[in-house]
Structures are given as structure tokens and as C-alpha cells.
MITORMAR-926077 format. One record per residue: residue in one letter; x, y, z of N, C-alpha, C, CB in turn. Coordinates in steps of 0.001 Angstrom, whole numbers, plus 524288, in hexadecimal, padded with zeros to 5 digits. Glycine has a CB too. Example, Ala and Ser with C-alpha at 12.3 -4.5 7.8 and 13.67 -1.06 7.14 Angstrom:
# residues 2
a833867E9C681E788300C7EE6C81E78833907F31C81E7882C2C7EE8782356s832327F73681BA8835667FBDC81BE4832648001E81EBE837047FDAA8165D
This chain:
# residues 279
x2A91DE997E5640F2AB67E9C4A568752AC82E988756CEB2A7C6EA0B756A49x2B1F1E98D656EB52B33EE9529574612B13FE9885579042BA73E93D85758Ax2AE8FE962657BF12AB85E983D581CC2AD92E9628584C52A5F0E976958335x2AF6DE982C58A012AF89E967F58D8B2AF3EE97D0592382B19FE950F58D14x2AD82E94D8596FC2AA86E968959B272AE2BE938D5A0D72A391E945159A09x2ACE5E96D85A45D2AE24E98235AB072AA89E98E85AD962B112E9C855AC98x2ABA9E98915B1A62A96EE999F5B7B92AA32E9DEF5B82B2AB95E970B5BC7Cx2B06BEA15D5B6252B1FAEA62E5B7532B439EA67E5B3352B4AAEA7665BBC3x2BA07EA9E55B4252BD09EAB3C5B17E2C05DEA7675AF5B2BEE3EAE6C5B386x2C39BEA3BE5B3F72C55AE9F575B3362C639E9D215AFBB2C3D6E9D3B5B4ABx2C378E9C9F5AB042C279E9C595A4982C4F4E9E195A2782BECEE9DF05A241x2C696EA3EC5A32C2C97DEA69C59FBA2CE75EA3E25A00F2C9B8EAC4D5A0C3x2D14BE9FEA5A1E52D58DE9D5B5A1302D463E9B6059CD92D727E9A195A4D6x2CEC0E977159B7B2CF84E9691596C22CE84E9ACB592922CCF8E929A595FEx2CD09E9D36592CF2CD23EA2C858F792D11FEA41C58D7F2CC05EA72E591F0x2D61BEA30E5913D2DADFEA53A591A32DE00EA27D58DE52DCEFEA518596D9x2DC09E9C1858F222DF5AE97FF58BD62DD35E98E8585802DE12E90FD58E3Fx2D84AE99CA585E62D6F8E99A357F832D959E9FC457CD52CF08E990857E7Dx2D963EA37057F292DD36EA75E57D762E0C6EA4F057B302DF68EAA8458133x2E4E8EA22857ECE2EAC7EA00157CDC2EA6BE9C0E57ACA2EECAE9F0158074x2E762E983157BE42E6C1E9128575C72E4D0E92C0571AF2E1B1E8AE8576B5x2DF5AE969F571DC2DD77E959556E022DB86E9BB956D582D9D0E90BD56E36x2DF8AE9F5D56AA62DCD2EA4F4569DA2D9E8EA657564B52E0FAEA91F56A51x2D71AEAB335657C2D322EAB2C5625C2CDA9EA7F7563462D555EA9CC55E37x2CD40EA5D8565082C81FEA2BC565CF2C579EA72B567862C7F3E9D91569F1x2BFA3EA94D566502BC05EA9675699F2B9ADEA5AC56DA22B956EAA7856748x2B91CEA991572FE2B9ECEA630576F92B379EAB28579D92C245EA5C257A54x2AFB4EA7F057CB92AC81EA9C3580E32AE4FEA709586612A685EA88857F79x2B019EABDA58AA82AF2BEA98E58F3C2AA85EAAD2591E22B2ECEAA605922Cx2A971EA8125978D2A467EA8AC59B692A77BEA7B459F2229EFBEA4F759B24x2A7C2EAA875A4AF2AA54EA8675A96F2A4A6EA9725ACB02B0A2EABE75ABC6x2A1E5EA65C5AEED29E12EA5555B3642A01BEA7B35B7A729D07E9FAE5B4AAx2A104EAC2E5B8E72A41BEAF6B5BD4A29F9DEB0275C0E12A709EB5745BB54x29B75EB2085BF7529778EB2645C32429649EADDC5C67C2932CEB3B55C0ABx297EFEA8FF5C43129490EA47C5C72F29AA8EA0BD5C9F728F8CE9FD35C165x29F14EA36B5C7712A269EA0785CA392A54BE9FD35D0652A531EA1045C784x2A882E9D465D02F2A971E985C5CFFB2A620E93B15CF0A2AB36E97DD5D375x2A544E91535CB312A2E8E8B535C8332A76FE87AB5CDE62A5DBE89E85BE12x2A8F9E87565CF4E2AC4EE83085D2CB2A7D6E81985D6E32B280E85B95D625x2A5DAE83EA5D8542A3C5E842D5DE1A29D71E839C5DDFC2A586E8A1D5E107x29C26E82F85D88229684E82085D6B4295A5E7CE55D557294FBE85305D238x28F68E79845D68C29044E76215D4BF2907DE73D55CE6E28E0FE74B25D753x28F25E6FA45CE5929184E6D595CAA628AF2E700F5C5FB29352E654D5CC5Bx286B9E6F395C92128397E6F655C61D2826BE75C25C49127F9EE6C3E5C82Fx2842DE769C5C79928499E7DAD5C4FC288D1E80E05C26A28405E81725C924x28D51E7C725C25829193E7CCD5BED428E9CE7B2C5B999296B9E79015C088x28BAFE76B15B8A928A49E75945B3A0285B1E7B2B5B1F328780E6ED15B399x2815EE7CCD5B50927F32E82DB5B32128239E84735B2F027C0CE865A5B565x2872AE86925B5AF28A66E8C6A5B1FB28A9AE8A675AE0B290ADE8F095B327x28CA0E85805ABF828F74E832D5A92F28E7DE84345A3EB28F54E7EAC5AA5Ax2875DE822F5A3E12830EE82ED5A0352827EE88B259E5D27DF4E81195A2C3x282DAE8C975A2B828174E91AE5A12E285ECE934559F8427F23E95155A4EDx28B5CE90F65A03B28EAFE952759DB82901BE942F5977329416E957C5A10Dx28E44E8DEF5969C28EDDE8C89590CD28960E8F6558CC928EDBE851559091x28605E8F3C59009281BBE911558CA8283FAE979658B4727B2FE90A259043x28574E99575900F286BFEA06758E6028C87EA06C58AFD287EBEA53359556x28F0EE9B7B58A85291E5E9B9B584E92911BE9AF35801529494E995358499x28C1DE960C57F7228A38E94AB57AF6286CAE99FB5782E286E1E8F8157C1Ex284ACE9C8157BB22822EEA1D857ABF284F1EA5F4578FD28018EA3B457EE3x28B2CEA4885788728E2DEA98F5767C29192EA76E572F229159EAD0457ABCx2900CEA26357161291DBE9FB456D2C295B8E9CD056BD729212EA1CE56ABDx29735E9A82572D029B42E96605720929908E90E156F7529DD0E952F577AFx29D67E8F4756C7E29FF1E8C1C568262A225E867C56B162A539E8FE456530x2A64EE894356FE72A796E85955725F2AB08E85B95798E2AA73E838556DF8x2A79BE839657B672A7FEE86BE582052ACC2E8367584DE2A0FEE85CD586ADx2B0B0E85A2585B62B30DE861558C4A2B221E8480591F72B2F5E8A1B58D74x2B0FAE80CA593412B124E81DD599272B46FE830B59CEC2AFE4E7F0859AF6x2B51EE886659DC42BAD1E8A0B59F732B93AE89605A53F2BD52E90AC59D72x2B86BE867A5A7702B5BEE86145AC422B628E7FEC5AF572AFC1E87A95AADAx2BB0AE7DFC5B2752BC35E79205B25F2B749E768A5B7602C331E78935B3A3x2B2BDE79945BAAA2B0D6E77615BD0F2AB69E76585B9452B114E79B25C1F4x2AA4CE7A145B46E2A5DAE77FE5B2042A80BE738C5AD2F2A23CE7D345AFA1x2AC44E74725ACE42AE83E70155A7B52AE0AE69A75AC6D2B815E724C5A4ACx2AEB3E69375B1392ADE2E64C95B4982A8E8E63C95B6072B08FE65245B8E8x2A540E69135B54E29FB3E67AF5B6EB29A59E66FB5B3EB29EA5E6B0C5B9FBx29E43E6A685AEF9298CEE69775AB8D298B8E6A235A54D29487E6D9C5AD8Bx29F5EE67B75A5132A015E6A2959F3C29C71E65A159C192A78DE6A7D59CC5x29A60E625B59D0C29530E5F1959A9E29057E63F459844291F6E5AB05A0A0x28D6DE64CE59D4F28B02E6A6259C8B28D0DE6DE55994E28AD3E6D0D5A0D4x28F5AE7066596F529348E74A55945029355E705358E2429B19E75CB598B6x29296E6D0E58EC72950AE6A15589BA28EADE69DA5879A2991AE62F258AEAx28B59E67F858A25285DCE685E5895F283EFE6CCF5878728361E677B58D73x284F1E6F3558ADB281CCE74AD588D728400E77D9584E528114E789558D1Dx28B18E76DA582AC28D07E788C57E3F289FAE75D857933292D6E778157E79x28686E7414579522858EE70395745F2897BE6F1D5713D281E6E71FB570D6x28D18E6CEC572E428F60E69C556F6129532E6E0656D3D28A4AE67FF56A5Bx2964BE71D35712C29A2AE768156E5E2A034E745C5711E29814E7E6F570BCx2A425E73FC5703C2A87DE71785727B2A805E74D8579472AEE5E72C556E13x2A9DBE714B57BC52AA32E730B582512AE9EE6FFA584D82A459E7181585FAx2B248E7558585B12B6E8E7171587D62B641E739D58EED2BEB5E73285841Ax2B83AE6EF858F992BA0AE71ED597A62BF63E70F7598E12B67AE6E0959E2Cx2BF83E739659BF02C493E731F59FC02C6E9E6F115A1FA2C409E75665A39Cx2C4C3E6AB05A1E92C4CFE68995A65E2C8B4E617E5A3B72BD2EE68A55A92Cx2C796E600859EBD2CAA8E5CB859BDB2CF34E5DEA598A72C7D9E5AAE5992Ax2D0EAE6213597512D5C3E63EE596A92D6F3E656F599E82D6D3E66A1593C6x2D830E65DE59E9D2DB3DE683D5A1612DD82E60AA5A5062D755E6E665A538x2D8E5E5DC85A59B2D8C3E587B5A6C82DEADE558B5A39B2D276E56155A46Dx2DC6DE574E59DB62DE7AE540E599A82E523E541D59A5C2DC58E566B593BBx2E736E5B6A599EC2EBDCE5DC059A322EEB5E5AAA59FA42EAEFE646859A89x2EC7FE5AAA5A58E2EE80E5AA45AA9D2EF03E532F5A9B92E9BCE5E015B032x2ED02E50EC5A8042EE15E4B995A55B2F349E4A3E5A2832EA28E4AEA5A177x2F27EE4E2F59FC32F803E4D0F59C8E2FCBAE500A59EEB2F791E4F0259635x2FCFDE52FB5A28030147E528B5A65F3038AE51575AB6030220E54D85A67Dx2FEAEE4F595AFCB2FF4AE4F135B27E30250E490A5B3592FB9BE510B5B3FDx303FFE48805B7F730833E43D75B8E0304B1E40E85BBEE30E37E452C5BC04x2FFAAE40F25BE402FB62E3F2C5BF692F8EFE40BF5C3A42FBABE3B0A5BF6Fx2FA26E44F25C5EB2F603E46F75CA562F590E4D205C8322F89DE46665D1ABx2F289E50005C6832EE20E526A5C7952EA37E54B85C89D2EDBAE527C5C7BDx2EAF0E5AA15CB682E8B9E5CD55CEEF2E395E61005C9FE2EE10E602A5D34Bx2DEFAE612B5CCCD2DAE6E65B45CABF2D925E68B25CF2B2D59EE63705C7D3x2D96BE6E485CDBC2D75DE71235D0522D350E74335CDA42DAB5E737D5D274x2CDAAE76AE5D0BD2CA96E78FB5CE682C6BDE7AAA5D2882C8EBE76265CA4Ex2C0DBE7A825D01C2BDB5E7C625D4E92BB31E76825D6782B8A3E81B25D354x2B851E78065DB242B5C3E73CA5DD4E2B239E70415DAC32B37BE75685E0CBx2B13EE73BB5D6A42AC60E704F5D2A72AF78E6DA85D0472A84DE735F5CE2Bx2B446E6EDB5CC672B7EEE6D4F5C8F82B845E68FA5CBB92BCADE70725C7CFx2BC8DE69335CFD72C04BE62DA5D26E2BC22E60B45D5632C6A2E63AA5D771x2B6B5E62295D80E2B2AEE5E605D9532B1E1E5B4C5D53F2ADF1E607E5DADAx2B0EEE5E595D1202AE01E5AA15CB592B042E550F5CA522AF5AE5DEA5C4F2x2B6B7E556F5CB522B9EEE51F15CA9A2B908E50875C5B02B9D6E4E455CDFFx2B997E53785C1932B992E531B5BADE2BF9EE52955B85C2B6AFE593F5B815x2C429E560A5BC0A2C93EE555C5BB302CB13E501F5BBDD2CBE0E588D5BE20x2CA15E4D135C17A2C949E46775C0F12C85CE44645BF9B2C82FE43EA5C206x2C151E44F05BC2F2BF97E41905B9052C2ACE42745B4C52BA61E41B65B833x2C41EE458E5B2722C407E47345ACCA2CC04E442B5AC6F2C250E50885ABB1x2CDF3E45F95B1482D423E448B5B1A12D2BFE3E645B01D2D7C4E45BA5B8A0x2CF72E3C675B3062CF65E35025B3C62CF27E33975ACDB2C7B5E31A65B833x2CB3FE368F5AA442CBC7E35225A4AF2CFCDE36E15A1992C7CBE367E5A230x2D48DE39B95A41C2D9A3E3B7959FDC2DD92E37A15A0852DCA9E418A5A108x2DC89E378C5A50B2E23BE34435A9062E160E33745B0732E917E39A65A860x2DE64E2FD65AE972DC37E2E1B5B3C92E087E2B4A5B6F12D747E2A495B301x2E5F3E29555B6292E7CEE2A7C5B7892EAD5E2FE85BCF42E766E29175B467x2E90BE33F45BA362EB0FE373C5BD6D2E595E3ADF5C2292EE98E3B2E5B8EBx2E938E3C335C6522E663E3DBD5CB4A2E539E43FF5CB572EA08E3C115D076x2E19EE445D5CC0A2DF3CE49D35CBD02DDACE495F5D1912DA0EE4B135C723x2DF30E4E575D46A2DCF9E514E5D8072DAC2E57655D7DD2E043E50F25DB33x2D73AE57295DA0D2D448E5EF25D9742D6A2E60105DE842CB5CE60C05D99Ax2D45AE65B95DE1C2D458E697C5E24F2CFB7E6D555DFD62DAA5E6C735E370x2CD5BE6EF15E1672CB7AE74025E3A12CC4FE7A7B5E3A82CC16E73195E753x2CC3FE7C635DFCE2CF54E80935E1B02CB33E85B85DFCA2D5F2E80755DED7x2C8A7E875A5E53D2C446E8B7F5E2DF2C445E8FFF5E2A22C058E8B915E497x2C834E908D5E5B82C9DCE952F5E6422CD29E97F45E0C12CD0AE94B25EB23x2CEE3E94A15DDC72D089E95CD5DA9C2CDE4E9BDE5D5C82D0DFE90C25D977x2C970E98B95D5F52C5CAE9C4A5D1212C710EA0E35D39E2BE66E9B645D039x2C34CEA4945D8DB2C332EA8A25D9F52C71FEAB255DA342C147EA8EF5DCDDx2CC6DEA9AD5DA592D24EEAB795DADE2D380EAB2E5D6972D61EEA8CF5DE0Cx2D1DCEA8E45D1A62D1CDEAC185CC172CFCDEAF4E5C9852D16AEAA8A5C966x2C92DEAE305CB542C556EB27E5C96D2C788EB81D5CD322BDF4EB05B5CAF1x2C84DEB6B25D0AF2C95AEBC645D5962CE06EBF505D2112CC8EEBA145DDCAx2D2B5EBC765CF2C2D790EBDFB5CD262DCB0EBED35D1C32D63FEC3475CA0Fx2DB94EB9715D47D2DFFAEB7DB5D96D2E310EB2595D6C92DC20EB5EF5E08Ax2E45CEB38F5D42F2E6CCEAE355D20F2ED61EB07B5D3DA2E555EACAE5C9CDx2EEFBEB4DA5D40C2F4E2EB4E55D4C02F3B9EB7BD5DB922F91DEB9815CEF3x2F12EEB7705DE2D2F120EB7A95E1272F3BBEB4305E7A82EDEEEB8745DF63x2F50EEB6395EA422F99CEB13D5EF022F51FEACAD5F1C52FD73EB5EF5F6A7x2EE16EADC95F03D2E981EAC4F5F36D2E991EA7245EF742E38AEB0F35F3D6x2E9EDEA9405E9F12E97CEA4405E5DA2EC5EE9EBD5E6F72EBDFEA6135E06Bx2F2A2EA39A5E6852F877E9E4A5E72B2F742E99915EE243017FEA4025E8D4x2F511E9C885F1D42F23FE9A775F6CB2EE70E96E35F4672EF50E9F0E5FA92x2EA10E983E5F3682E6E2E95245F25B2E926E905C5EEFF2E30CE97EA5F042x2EC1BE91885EA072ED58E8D1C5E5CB2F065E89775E8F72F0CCE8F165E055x2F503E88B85ED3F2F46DE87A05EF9A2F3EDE82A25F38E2F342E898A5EE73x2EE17E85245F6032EB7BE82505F8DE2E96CE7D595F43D2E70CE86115FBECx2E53EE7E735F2582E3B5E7BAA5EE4A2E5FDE783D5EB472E26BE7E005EBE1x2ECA8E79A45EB152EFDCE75BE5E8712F25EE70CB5EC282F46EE78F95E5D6x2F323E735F5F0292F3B8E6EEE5F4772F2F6E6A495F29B2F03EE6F3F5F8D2x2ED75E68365F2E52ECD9E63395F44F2EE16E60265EF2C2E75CE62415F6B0x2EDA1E65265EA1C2EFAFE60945E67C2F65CE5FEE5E6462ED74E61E25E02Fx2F848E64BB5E7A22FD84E632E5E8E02FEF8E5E815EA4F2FF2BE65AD5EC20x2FD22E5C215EFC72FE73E57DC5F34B2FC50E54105EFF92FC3FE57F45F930x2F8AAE53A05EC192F725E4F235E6CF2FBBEE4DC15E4C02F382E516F5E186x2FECEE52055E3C33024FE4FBD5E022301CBE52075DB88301C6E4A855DF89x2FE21E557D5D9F62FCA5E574C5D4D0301D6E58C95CF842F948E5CAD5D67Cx301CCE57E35CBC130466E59095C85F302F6E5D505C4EA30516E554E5C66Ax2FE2DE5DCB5C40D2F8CFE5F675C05B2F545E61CB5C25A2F5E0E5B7A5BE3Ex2F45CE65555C15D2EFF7E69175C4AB2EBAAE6ADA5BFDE2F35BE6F8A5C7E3x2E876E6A6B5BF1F2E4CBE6BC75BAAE2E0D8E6EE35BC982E265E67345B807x2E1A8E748D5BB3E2DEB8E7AD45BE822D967E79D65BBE02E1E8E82AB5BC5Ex2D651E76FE5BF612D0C4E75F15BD8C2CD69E7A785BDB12CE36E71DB5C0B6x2CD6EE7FF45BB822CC17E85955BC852CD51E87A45B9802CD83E88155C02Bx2C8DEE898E5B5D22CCF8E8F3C5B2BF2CF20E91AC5B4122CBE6E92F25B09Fx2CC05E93435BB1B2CF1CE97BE5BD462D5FBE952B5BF682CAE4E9A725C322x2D437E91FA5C0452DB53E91C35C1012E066E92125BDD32DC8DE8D8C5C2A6x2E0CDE92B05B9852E50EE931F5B5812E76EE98F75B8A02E27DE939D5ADFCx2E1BEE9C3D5BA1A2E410EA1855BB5B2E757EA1695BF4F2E07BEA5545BC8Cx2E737E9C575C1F32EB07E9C455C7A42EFF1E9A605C66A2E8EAE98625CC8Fx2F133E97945C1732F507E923F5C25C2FA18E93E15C4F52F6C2E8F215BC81x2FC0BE98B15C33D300D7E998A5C6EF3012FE98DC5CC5930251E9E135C6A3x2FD68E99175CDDE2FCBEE98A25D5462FCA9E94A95D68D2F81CE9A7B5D866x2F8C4E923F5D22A2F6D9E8A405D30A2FC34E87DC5D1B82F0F9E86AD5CD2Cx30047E88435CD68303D6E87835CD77309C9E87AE5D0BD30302E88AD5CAF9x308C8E8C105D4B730A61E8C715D7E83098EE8A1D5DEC530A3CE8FF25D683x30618E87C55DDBF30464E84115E0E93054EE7FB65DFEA30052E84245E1A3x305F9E7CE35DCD2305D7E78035DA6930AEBE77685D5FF30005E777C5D7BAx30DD0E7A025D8F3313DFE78E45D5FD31465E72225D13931938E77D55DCE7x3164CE729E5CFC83178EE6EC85CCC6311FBE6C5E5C7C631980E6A795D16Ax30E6AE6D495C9763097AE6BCE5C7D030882E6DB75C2ED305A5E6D495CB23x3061AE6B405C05E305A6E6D715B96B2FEE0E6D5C5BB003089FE67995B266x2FE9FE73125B8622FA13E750B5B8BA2F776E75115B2982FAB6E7A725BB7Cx2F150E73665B2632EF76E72F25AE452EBBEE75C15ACCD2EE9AE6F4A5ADC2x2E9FCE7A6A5AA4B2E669E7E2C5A87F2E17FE7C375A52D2E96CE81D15A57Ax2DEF6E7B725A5D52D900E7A495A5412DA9EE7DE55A0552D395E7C315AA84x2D852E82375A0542D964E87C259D202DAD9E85EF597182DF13E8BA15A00Fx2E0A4E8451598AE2E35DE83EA5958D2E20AE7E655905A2E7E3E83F1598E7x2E22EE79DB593E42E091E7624594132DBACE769F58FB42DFE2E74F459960x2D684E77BE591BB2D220E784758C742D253E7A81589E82CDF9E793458C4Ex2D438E7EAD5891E2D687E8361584A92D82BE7F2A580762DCB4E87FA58700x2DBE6E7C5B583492DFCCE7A0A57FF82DC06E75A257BFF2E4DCE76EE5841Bx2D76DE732D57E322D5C7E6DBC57D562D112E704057B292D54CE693658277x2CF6EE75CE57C802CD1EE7931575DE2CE70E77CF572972CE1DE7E4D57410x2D573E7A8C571712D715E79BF56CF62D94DE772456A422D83AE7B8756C3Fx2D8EEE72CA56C372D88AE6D995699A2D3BBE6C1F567922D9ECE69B256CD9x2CF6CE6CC756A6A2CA26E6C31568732CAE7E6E585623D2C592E6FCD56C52x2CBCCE7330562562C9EAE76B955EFF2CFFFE750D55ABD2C8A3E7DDD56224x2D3EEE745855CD82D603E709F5552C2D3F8E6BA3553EE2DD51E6E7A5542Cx2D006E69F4556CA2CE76E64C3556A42C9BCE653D5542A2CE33E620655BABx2C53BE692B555782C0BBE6934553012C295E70CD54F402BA66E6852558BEx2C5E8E709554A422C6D5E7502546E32BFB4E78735471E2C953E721B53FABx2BD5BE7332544272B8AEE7702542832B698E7A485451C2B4DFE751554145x2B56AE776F54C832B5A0E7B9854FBB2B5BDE7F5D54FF82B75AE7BE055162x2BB50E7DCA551342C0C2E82F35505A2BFD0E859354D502C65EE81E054EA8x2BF7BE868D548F72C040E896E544F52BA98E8DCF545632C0F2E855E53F84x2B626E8C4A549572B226E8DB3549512AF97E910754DEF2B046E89F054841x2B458E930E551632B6B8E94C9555D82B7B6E9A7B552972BC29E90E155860x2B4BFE9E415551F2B5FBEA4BA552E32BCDCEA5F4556682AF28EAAAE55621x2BF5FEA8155545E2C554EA9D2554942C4A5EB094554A62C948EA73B54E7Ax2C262EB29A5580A2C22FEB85B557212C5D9EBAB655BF72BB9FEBAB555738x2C6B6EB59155E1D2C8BFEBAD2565C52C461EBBD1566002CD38EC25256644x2BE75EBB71566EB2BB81EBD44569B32BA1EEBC125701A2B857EBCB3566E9x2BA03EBD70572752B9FFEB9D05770E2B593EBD1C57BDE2C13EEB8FE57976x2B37AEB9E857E8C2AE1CEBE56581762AE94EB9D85879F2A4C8EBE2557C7Fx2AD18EBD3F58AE72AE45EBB3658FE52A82EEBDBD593EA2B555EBDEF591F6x2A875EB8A75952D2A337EB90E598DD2A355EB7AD59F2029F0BEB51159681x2A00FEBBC15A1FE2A0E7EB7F05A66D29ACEEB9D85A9342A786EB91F5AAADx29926EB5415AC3829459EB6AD5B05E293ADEB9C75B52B292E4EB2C95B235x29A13EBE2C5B72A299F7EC13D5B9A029EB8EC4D65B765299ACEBF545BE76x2A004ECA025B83D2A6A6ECDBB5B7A42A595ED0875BAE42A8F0ED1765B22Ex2ABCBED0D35BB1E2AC9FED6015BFEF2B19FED7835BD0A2ADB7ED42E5C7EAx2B352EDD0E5BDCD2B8FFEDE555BC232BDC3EDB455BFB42B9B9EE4EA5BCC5x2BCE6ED8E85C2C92C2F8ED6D75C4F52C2B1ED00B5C1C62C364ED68C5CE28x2BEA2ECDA85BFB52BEF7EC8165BB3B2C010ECADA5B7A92B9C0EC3FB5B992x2BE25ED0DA5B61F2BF91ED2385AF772C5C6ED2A85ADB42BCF1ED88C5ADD0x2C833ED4045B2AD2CE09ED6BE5B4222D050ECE215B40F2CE47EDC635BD6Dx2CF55ECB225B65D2D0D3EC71D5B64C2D0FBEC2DA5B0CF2CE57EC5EA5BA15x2CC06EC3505AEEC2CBC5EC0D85AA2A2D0B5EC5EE5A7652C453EC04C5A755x2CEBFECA1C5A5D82D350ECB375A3902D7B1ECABB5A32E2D3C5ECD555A387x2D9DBEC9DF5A6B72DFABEC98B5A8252DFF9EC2A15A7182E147ECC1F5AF81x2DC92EC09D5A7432DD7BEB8C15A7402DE79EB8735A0E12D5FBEB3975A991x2DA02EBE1559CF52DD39EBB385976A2DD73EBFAF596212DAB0EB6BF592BAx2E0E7EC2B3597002E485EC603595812E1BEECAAD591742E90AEC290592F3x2DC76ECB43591462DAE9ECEB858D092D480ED26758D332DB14ECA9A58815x2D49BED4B758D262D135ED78658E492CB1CED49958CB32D2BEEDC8958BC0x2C874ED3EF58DD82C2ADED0CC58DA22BE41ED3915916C2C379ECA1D58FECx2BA7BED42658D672B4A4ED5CC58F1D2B0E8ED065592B82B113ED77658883x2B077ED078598542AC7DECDA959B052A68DECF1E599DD2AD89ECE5A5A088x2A2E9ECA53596A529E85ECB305967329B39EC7E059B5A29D46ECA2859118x299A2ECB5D5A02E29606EC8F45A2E52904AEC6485A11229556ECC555A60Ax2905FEC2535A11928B7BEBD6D59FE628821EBC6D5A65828F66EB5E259D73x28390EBDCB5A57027EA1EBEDA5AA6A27BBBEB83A5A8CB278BAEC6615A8C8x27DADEB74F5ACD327985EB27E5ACDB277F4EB0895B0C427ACFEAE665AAADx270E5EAEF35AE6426CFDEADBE5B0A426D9EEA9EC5B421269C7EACE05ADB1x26FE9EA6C65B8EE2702EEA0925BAF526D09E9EE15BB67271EFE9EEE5BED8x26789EA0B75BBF92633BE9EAE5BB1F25FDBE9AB25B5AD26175EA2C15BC0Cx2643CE9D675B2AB2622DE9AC15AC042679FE99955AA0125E6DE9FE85A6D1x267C2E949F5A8F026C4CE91C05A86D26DD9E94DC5A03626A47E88FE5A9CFx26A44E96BD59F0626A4AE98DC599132699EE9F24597982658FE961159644x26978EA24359CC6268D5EA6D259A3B26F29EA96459C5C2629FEAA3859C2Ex26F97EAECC598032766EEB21359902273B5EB5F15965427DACEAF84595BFx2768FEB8F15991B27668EBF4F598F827CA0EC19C597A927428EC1D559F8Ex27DB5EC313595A128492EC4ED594632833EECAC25938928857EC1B458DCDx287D0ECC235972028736ED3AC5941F28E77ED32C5974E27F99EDB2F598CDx291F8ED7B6593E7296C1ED7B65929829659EDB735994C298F7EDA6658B8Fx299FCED9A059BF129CEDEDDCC59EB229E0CEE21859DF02A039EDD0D59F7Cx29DE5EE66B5A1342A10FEEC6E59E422A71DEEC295A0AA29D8CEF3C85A0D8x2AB34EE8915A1272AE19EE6AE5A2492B28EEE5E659E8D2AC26EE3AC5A408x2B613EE8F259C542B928EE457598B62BFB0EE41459DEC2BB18EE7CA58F79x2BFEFEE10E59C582C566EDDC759E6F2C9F1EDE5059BC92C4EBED80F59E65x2CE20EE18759F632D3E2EE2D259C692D81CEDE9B59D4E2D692EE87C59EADx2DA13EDDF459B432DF83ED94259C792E313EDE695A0FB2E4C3ED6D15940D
């Protein structure tokens, strides 16, 4: 079973992408809604969620985990790789590097949360593709809550995107690489800010460098259940996220709320929502 995990919802972009690259897969999500925003936390309590959200996958029998989450794929996808014993673990954060490499004309821009472009992992990681080329961040925090809220087509969003694009504007940027799950949900606005700019989807991006994995290692592959089953978790719901995730992949899905302990980095409690979610 492919797992994969968030801060929030944000994830479900990659959710979205493995629908369309790679269908049929059984797929587990987890969005950390209760504890999010991960941007604004530190680094060392990015690595505990980190720990607790792989253990409450390995417990439901992931095979091979996701980090749909570009500030824990910069902070602690080491941690996550550890504690998978040894189960494939891809992140966000080198395909999306790899792709904005191979088109950009050499400048560059990342946007994400404060943890993400503090980490400066898009720099390090750019210097080993094509060090050559100039990467600048920004900041952009506002972003998450204006997706989780479901303000992405909103006139507060296109304002904000924006501000935030400014300063890489005046860079020079060619390349913008949406260091956020949650941002794919914006790109029309971010795109509209940043005219001319080729925008690069994280999302899309590891989906893609899955499935290459998976014609590369068949036996794997071949060892991957194909039912459409698919189960979705999160550490808080309310009906206005159930109404949002629905509508992000188009199909009706049951939210199972997961109770967990922060006190014990190893115990979960799961009981299903009385909630189902209409497209």
C-alpha cells in the first residue's frame, strides 16, 4: 500500500496526481490538521510529527510512504527513512529540484513556509543539480490557511500572491518551484502574478519519480494491491475541510479521524467520522 502524509490537506494534491499517473494503486492518506501549520514549528518538532505520522502508517500497513509535506521532506525526511525500516520513501522536495533544473534559464524562485525556505534545502539540494543556477525564496504563509479556509479563488488570495511575488519578480525569476502542497491549489492566482514564469508542481513532480521507481523495481510493483481502495485520515474534521477535500479530488470519500496522544510519540487511536464527503 502507497501512504502518504501532510500537515493538512495540502497532500491531497498528491493524492490527486496519483489518481491521474498512477490509477488503481491503493493509496492511505493522513493530513496532521489538528497540529497544523508544520511551517511555523520548529525544526525539532517537525521531526516528532514526523516520527508519529510514519509510525501511524506503518501500523496500517504501508509498503511505501510519501512525504507529501515539503517542510518535513526539508526537515526530516532522514527521520521518516529511519523509522520506515528500510520501505521506499520518496519527498517532495528533489523532484520538483530535479524538473525546475531542467528548465529554468538560470534564476529560480521557491516559495513555501518559513520552515521550508529557512531550511535552505531547495539551495542546497539546487547547488548539487546545477549549481550553476540562482535560487531565491520567499515566504509565503499565508498561503496554507487560504487553502485549508477554501479562499484560493478569492480577490484576498490574487492580493496576497502578489505581494509575496514581488521581490522575486525584481530577481528576475524564470522558475518558480511551489514549495507547498498547498499551493498547486492556488497556481492560477500565483500565475497571475508572476506572468511569464514557468511554474513547477512538487505534486506532480514525485508522482511522476514514483513511477519510475516502480518500472524500475517490477517486483515491487507487481506487489502493490490494485483494488481502488483508498482510506483517508486526518488528526482533526470539520464539515467545511470535508466539503474542500471533496471537491480537490473530485469523489466522494469517507474522513477517518485519528486521536493522538502528543504525549507518546507511539500511541493512535482511529475511529471513522460520521461524516461522508460529496463531490
Amino acid at each position: 500500500m502507497i501512504a502518504l502524509f501532510d500537515s493538512g490537506l495540502g497532500g491531497l494534491t498528491v493524492v490527486r496526481e496519483m489518481f491521474r499517473q498512477l490509477p488503481g494503486y491503493d493509496t492511505i492518506y493522513f493530513g496532521d490538521t489538528a497540529r497544523l501549520p508544520y511551517g511555523s514549528k520548529s525544526p525539532e518538532v517537525i521531526r516528532r510529527f514526523a516520527v508519529q505520522n510514519t509510525d501511524f502508517l506503518l501500523s496500517k500497513g504501508a509498503t511505501a510512504i510519501v512525504i507529501a509535506c515539503n517542510t518535513v521532506s526539508a526537515l526530516a525526511t532522514d527521520v521518516v527513512r529511519e523509522r520506515a525500516k528500510g520501505i521506499p520513501v520518496f519527498e517532495v522536495v528533489t523532484p520538483a529540484v530535479t524538473k525546475a533544473a531542467s528548465v529554468t534559464e538560470g534564476r529560480v524562485g521557491i516559495i513555501g513556509t518559513r520552515g521550508t525556505v529557512a531550511s535552505g534545502v531547495y539551495t542546497a539540494k539546487m547547488a548539487e543539480v546545477a549549481p550553476k543556477v540562482k535560487v531565491f525564496g520567499q515566504a509565503a504563509p499565508l498561503f496554507v490557511p487560504l487553502v485549508e479556509e477554501g479562499w484560493a479563488r478569492k480577490p484576498e488570495a490574487a492580493t496576497i500572491a502578489k505581494e509575496y511575488l514581488r521581490p522575486l519578480r525584481l530577481r528576475r525569476i524564470d522558475t518558480l518551484i511551489l514549495g507547498c502542497t498547498h499551493y498547486p491549489f492556488l497556481k492560477s492566482c500565483i500565475a497571475k502574478a508572476a506572468p511569464g514564469v514557468r511554474l513547477v508542481d512538487p505534486a506532480h513532480e514525485t508522482v511522476a519519480a514514483l513511477g519510475e521507481y516502480l518500472e524500475t523495481h517490477p517486483k515491487f510493483r507487481d506487489g502493490l494491491s490494485k483494488k481502488s481502495k483508498h482510506s483517508f485520515f486526518v488528526s482533526d474534521a470539520n464539515p467545511h475541510s470535508d466539503k474542500i477535500a471533496s471537491r480537490w479530488l473530485g469523489r466522494d470519500i469517507i474522513l477517518n479521524k485519528v486521536i493522538l496522544n502528543v504525549h507518546d510519540d507511539h500511541h493512535f487511536r482511529s475511529r471513522p467520522v460520521a461524516a461522508r464527503v460529496r463531490a
